[in-house]
C-alpha positions, 0 to 999 in steps of 0.5 A: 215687903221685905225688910232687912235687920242689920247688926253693927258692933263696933270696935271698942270705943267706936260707936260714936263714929259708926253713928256720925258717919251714918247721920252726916253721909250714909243716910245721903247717899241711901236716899240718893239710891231709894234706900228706905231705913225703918229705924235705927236703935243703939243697944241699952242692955244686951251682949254689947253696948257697941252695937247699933241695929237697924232695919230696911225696908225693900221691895223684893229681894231684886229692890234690894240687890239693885239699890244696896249694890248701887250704893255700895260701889258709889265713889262717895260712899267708898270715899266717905267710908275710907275717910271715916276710917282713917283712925283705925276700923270701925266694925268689929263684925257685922250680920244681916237677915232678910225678913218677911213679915207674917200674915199677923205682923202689925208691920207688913 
């Protein structure tokens, strides 16, 4: 098992949208392509509060090429993404890692 860490920070002020377009259209849409999400967490005390983290679980490395990029050209994604960007940008910068638990990781 792989799993994925994503870091969002968001232009100033746009976090709420960032969270709203995941909770009303993304999470759909990734359960229409069998993306699995391990968990979501906004950041409390850090660099950026304007930041939300979170974690995919795949297969292998091939799982997630097949499913993220099947996900990434689909109509209503482009669609949703657009609409929800018609007050200006969301992100500000996004990162990615893939992780590989170790052999003593509670999570495998």
């Amino acid at each position: 098992m792989l799993y994925e860490m994503r870091v969002y920070r968001t232009v100033p002020g746009r976090l709420p949208a960032l969270l709203k377009r995941f909770e009303n259209t993304t999470l759909k849409l990734w359960d229409k392509h069998g993306i699995k999400q391990a968990g979501f967490w906004t950041t409390l005390i850090g660099e950026s509060n304007q930041e939300l983290t979170y974690l995919l679980q795949w297969e292998s490395l091939a799982d997630r090429e097949r499913k993220w990029n099947g996900f990434m050209s689909d109509q209503a994604w482009i669609t949703a993404r657009a609409e929800s960007e018609k007050d200006g940008p969301i992100l500000a910068n996004a990162t990615n890692q893939i992780l590989l638990p170790t052999a003593f990781s509670a999570v495998k």
